[in-house]
N, CA, C and O atoms as a Tinker XYZ file with bonds, in Angstrom:
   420  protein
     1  N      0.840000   -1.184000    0.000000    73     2
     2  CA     0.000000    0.000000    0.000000    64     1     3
     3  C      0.885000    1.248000    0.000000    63     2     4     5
     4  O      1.819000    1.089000    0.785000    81     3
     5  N      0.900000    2.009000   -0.394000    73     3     6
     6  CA     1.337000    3.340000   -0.471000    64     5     7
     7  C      1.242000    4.320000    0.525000    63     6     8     9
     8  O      0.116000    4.491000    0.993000    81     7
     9  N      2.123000    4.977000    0.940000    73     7    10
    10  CA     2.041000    6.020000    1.946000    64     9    11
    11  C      1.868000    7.109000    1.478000    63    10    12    13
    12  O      2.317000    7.636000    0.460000    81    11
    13  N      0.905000    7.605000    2.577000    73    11    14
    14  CA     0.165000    8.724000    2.472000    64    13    15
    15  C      1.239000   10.206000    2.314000    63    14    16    17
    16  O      1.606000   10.556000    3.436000    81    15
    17  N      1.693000   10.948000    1.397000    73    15    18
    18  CA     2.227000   12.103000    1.863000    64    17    19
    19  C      1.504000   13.790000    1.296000    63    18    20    21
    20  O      0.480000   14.031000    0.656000    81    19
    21  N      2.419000   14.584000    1.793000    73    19    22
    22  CA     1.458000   15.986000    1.375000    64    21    23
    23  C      2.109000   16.229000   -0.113000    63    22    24    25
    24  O      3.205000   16.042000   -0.643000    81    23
    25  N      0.910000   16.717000   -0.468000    73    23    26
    26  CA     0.409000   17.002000   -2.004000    64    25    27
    27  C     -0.037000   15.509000   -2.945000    63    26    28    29
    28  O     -0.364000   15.341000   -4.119000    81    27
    29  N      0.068000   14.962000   -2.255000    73    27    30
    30  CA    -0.268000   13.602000   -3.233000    64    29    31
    31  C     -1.649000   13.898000   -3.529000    63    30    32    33
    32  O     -2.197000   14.748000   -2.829000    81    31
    33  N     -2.475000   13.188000   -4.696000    73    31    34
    34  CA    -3.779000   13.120000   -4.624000    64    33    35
    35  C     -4.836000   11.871000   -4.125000    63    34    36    37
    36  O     -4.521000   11.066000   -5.002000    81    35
    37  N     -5.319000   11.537000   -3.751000    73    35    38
    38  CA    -6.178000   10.124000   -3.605000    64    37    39
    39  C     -7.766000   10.010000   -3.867000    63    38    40    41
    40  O     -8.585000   10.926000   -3.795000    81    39
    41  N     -7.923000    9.079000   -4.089000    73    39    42
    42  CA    -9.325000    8.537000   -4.260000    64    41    43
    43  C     -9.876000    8.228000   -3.088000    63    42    44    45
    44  O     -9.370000    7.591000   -2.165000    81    43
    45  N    -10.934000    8.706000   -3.164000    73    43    46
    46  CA   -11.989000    7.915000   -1.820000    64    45    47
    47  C    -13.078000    8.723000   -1.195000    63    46    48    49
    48  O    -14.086000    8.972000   -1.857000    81    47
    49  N    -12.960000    9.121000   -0.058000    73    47    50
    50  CA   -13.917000    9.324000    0.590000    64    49    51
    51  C    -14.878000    8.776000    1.821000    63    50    52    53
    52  O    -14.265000    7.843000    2.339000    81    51
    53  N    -15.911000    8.946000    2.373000    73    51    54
    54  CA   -16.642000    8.582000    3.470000    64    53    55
    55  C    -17.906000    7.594000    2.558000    63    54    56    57
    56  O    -18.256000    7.686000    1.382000    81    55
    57  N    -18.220000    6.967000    3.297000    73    55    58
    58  CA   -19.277000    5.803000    2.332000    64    57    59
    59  C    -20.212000    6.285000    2.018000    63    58    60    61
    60  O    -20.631000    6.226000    0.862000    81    59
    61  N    -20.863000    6.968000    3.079000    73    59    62
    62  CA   -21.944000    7.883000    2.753000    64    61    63
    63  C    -22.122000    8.908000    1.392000    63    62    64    65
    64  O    -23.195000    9.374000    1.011000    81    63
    65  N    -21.202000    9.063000    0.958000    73    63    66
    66  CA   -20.412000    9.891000   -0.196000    64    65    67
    67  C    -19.942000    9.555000   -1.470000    63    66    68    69
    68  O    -19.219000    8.558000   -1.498000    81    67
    69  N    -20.153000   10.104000   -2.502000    73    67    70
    70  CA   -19.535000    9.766000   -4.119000    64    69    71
    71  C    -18.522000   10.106000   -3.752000    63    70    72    73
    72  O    -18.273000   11.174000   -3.192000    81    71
    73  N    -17.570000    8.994000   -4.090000    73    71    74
    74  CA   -16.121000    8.924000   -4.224000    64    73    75
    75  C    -15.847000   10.117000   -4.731000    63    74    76    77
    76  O    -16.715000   10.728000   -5.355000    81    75
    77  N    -14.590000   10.631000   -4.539000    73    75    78
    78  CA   -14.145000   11.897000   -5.178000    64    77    79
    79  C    -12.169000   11.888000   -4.890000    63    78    80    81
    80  O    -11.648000   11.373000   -3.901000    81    79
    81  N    -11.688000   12.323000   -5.596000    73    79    82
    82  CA   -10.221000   12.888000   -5.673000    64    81    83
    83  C    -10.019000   13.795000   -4.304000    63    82    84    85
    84  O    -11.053000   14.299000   -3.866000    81    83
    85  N     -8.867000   14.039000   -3.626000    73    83    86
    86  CA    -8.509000   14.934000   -2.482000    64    85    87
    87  C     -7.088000   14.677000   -2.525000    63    86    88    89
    88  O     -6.418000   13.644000   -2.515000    81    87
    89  N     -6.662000   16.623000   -2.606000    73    87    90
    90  CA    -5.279000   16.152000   -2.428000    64    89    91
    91  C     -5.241000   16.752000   -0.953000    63    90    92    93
    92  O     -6.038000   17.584000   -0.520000    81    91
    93  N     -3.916000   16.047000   -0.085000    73    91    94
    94  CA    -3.802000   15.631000    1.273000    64    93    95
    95  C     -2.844000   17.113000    1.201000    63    94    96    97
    96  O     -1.991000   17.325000    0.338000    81    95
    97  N     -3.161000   17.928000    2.166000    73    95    98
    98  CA    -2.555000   19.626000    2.805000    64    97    99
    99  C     -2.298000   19.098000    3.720000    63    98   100   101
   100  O     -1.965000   20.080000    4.384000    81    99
   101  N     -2.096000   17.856000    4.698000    73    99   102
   102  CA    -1.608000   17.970000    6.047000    64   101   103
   103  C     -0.307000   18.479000    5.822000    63   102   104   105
   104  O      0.093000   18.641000    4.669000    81   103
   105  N      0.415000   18.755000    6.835000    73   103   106
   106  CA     1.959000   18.918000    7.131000    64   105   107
   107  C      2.522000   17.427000    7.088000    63   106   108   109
   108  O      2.063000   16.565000    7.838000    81   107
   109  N      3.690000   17.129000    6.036000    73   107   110
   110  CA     4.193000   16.143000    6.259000    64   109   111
   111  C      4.322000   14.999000    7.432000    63   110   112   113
   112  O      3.909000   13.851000    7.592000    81   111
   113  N      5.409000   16.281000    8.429000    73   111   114
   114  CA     5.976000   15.224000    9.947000    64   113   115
   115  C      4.198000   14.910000   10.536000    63   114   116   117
   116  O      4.034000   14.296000   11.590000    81   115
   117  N      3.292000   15.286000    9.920000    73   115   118
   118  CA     2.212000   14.908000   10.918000    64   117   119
   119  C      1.670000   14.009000   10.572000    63   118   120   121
   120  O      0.969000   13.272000   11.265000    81   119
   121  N      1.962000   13.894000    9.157000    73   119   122
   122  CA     0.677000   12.670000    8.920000    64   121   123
   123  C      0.784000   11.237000    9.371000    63   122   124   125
   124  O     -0.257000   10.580000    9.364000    81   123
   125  N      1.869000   10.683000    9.751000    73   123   126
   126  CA     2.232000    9.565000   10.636000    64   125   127
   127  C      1.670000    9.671000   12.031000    63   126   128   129
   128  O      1.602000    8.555000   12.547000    81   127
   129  N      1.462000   10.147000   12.413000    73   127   130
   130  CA     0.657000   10.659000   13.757000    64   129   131
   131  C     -0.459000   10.603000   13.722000    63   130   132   133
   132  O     -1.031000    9.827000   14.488000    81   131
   133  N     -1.177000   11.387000   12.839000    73   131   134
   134  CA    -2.263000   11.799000   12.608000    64   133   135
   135  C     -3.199000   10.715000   12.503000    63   134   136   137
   136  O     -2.508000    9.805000   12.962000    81   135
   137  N     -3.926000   10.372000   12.311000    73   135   138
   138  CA    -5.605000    9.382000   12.200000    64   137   139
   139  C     -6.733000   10.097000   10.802000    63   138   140   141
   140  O     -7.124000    9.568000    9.762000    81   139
   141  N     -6.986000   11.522000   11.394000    73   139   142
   142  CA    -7.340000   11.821000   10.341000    64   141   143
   143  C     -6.420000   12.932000    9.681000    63   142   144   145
   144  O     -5.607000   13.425000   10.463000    81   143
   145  N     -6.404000   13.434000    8.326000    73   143   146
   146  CA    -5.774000   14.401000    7.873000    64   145   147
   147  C     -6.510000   15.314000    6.996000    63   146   148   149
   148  O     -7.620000   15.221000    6.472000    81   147
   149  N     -5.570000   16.257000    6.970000    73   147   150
   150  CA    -6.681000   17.498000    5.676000    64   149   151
   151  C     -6.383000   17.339000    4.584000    63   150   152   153
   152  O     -5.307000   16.835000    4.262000    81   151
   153  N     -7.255000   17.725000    3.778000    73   151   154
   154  CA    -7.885000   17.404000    2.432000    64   153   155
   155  C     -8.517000   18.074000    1.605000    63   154   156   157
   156  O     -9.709000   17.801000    1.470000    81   155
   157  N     -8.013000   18.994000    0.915000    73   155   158
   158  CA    -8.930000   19.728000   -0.199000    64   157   159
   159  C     -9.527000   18.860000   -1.319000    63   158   160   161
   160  O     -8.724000   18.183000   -1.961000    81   159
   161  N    -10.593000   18.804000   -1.579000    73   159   162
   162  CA   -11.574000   17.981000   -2.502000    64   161   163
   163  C    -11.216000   18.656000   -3.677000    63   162   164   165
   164  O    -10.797000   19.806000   -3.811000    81   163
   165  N    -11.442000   17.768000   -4.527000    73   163   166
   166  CA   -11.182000   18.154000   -6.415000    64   165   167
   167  C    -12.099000   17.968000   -7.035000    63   166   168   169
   168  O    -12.796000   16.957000   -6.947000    81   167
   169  N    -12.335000   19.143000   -7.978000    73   167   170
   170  CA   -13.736000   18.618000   -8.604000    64   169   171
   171  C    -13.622000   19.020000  -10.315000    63   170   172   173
   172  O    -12.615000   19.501000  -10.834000    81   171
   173  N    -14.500000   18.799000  -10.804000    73   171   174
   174  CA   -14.361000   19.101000  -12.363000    64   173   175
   175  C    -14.868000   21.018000  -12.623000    63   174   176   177
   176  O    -14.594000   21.950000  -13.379000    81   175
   177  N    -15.697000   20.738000  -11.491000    73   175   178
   178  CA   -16.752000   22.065000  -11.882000    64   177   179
   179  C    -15.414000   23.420000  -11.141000    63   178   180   181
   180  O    -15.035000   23.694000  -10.002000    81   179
   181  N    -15.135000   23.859000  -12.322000    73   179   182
   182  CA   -13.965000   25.080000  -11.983000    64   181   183
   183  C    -14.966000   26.257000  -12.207000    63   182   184   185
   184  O    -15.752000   26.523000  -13.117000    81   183
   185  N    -14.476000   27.154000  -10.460000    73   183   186
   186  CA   -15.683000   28.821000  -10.832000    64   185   187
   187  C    -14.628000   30.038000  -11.091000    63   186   188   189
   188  O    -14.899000   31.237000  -11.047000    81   187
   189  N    -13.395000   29.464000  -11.365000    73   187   190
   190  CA   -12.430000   30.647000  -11.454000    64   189   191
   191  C    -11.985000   31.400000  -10.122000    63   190   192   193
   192  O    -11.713000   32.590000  -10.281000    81   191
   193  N    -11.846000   30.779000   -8.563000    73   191   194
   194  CA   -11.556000   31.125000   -7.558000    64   193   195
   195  C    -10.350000   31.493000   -7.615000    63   194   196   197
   196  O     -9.587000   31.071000   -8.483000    81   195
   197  N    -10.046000   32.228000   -6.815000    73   195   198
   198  CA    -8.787000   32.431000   -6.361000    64   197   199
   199  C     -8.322000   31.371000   -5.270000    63   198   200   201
   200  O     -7.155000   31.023000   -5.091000    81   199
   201  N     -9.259000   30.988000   -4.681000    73   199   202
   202  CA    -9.161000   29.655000   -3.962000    64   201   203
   203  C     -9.156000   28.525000   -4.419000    63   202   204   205
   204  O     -9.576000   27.683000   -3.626000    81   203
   205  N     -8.825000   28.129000   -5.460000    73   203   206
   206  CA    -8.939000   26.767000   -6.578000    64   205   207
   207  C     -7.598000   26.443000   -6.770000    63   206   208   209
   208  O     -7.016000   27.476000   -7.099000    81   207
   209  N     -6.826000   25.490000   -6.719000    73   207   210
   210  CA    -5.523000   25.457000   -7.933000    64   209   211
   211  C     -6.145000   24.600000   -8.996000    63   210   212   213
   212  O     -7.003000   23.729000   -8.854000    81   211
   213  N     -5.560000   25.004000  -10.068000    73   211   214
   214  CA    -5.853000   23.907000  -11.144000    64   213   215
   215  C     -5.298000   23.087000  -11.469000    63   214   216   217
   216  O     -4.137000   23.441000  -11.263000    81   215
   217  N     -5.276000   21.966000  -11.948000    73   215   218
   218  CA    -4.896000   20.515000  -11.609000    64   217   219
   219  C     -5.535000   19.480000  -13.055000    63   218   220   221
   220  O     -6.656000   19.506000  -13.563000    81   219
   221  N     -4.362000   18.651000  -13.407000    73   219   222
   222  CA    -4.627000   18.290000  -14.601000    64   221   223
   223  C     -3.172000   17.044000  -15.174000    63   222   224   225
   224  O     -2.576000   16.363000  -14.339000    81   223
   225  N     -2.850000   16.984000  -16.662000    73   223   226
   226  CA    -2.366000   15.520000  -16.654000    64   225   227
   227  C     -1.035000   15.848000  -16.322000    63   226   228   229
   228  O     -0.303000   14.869000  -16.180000    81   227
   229  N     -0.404000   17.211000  -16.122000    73   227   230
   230  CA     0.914000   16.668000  -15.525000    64   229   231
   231  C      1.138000   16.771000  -13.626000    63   230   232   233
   232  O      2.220000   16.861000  -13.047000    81   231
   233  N     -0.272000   16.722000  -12.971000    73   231   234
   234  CA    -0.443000   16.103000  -11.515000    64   233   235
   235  C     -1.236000   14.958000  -11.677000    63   234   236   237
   236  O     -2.080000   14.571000  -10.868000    81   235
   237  N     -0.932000   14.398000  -12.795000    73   235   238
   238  CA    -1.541000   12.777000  -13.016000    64   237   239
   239  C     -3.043000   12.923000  -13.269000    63   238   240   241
   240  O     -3.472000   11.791000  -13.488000    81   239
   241  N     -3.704000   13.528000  -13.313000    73   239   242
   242  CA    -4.943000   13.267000  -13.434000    64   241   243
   243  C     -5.711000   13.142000  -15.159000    63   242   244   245
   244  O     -5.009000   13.540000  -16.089000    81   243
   245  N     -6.760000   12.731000  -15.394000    73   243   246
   246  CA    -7.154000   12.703000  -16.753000    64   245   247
   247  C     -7.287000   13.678000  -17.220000    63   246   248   249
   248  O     -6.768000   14.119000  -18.245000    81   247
   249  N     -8.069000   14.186000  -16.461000    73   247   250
   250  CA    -8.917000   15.682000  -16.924000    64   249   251
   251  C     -8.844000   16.592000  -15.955000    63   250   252   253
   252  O     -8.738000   16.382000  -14.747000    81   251
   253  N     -8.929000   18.040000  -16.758000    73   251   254
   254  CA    -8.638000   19.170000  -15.643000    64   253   255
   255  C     -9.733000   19.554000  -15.117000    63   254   256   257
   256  O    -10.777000   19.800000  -15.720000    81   255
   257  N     -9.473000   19.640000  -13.615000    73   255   258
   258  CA   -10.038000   19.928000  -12.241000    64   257   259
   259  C     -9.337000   21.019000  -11.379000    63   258   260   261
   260  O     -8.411000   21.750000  -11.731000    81   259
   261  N    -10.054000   20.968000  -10.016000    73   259   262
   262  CA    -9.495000   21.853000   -9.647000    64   261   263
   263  C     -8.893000   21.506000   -7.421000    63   262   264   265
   264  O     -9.690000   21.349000   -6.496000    81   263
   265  N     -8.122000   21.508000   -7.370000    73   263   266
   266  CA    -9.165000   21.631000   -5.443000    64   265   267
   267  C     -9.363000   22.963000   -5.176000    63   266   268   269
   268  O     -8.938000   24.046000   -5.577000    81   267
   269  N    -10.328000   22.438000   -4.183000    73   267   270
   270  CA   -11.050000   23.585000   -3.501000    64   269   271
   271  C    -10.642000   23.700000   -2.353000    63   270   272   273
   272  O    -10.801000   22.770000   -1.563000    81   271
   273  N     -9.929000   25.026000   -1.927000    73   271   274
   274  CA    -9.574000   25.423000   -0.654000    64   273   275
   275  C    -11.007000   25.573000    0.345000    63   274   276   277
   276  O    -11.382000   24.914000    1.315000    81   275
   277  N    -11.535000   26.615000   -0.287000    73   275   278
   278  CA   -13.053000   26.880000    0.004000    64   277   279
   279  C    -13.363000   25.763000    0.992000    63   278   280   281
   280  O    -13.586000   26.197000    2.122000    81   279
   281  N    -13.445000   24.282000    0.850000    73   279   282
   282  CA   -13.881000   23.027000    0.903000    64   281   283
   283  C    -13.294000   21.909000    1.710000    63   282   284   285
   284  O    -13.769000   20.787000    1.881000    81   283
   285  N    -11.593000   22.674000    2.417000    73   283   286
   286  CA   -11.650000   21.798000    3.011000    64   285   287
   287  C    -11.714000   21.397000    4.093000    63   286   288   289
   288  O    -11.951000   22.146000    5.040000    81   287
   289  N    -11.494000   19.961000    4.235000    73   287   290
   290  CA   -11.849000   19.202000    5.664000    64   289   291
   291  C    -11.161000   18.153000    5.825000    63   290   292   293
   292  O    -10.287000   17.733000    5.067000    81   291
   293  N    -11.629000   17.560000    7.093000    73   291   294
   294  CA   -10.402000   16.771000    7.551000    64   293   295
   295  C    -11.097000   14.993000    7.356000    63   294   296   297
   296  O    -12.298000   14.737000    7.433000    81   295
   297  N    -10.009000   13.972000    7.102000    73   295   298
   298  CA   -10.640000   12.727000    6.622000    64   297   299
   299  C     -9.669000   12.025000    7.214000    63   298   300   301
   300  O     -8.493000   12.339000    7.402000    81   299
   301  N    -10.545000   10.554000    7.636000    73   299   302
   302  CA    -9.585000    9.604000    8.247000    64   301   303
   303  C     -9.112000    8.970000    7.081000    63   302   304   305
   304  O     -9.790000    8.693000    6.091000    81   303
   305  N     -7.305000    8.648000    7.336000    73   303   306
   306  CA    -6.383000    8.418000    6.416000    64   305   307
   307  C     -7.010000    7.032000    5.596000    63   306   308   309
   308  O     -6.537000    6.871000    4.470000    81   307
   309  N     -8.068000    5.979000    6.071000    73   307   310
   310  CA    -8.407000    5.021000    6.176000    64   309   311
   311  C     -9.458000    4.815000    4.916000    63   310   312   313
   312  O     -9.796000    3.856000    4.223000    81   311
   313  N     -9.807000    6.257000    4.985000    73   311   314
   314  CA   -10.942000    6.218000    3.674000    64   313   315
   315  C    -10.264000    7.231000    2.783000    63   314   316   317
   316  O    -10.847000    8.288000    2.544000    81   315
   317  N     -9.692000    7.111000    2.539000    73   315   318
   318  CA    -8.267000    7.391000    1.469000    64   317   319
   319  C     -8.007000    6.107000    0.535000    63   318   320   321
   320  O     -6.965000    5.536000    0.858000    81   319
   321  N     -8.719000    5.476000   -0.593000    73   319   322
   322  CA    -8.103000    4.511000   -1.044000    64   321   323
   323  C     -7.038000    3.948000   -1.595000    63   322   324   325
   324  O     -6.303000    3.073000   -1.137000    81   323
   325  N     -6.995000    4.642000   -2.856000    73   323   326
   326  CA    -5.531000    4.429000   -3.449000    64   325   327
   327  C     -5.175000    6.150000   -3.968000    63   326   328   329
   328  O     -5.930000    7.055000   -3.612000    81   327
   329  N     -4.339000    6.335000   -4.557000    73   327   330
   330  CA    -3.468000    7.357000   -4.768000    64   329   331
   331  C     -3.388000    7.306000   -6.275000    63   330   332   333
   332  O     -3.043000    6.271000   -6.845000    81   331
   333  N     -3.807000    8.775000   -7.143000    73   331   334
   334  CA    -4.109000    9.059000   -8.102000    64   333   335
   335  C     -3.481000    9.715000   -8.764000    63   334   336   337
   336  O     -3.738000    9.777000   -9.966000    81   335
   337  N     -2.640000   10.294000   -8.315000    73   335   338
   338  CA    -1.237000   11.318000   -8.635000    64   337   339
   339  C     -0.531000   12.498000   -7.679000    63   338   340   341
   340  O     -0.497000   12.234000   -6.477000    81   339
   341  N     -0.034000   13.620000   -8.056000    73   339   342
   342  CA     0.586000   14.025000   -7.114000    64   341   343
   343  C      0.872000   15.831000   -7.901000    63   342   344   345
   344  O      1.013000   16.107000   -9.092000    81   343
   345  N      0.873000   16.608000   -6.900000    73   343   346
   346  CA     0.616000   17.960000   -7.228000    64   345   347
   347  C      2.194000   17.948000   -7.981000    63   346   348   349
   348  O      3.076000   17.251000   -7.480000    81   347
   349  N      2.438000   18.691000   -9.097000    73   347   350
   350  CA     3.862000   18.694000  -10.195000    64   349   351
   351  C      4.662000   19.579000   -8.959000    63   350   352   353
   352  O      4.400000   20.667000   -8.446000    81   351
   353  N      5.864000   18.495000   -8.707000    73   351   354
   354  CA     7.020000   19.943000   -8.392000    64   353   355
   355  C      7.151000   21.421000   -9.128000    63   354   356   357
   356  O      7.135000   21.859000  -10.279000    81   355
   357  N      7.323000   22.044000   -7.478000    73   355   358
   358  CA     7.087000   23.408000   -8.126000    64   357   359
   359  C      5.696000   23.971000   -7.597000    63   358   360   361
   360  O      5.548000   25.168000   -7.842000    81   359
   361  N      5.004000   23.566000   -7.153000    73   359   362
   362  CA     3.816000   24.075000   -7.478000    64   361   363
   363  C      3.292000   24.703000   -6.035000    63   362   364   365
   364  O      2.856000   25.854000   -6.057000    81   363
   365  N      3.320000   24.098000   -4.994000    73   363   366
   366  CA     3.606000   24.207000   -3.546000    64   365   367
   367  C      2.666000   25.292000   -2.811000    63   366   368   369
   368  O      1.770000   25.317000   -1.967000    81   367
   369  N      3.677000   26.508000   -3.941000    73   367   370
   370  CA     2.687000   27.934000   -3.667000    64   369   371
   371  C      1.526000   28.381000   -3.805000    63   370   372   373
   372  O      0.954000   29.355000   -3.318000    81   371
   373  N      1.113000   27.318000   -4.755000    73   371   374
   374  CA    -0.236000   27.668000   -5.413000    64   373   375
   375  C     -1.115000   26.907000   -4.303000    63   374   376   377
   376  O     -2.327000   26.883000   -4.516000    81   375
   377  N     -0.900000   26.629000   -3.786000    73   375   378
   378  CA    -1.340000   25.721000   -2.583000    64   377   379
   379  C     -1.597000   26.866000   -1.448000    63   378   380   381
   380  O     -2.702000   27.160000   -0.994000    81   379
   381  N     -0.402000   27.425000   -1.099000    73   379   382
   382  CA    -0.267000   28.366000   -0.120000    64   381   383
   383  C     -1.179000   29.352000   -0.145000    63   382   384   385
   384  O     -1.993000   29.812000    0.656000    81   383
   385  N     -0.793000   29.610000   -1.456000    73   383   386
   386  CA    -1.695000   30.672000   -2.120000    64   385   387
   387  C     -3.324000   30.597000   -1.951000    63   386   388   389
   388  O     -4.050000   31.558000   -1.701000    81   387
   389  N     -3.673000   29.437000   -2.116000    73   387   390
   390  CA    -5.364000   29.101000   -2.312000    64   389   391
   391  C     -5.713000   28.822000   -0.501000    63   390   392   393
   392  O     -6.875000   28.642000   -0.137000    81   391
   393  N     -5.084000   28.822000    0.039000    73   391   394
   394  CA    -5.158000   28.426000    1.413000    64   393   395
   395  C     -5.330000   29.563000    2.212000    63   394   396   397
   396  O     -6.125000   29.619000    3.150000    81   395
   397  N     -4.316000   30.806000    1.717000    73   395   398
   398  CA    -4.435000   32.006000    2.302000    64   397   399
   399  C     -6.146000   32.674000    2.116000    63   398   400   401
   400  O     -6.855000   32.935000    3.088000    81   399
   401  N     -6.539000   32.847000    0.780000    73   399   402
   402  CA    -7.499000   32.977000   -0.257000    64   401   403
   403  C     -8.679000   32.754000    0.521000    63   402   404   405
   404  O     -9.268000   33.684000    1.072000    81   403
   405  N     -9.135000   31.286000    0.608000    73   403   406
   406  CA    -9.743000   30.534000    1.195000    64   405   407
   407  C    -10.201000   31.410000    2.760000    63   406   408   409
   408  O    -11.398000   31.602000    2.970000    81   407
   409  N     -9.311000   31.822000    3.626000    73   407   410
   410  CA    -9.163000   32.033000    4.818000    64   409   411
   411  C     -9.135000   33.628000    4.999000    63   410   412   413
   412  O     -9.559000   34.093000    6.057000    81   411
   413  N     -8.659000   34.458000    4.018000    73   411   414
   414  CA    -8.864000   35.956000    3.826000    64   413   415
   415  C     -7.887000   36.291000    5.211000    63   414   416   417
   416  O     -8.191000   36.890000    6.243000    81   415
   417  N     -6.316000   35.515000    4.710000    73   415   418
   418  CA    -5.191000   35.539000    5.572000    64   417   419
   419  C     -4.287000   36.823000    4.419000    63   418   420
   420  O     -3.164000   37.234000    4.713000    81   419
C-alpha cells in the first residue's frame, strides 16, 4: 500500500459519499501521527476562484479539475483509497496561495 504524503492526490472518501479525488494539505511530519488528515476535494466544476488550484495531466490526473480550498476538511487516512497522482514539483505555492485565499489571511 502506499504512503500517504502531502500534495499527493487520492481517491476515496466517506461511504456515505460519491467517491471523489482529495489532495492531502496535512503537514508532512504529521501525517504519521495523525488518524485523520486534511484534504482539499477536487472537482471538475472550476468557478475561477482564487481559492482553486488547477490541476490536470501533468499532476496525473485525466482531466482538468481543480481543489477547492473553500472546501476543506479533515478525513480519516483510512478512507483514502488508493493514490491518483501528485501535485507537479514546483507548485507548492499555489497551494499556499489558495489556502491564504480561502481564509482571507
Amino acid at each position: 500500500m502506499d504512503v500517504i504524503q502531502q500534495g499527493q492526490i487520492w481517491w476515496g472518501g466517506p461511504a456515505d459519499e460519491k467517491p471523489r479525488p482529495y489532495l492531502v494539505i496535512t503537514r508532512q511530519r504529521a501525517i504519521d501521527s495523525m488518524r485523520a488528515i486534511a484534504v482539499a476535494p477536487v472537482t471538475r466544476r472550476t468557478r475561477g476562484l482564487v481559492s482553486e488550484v488547477l490541476l490536470g495531466s501533468d499532476d496525473g490526473l485525466s482531466v482538468e479539475c481543480v481543489a477547492n480550498f473553500d472546501n476543506v476538511r479533515s478525513l480519516d487516512k483510512t478512507l483514502l483509497a488508493r493514490r491518483v497522482g501528485a501535485l507537479a514539483p514546483g507548485r507548492w505555492h499555489e497551494v499556499c496561495a489558495a489556502l491564504r485565499a480561502a481564509i482571507d489571511c
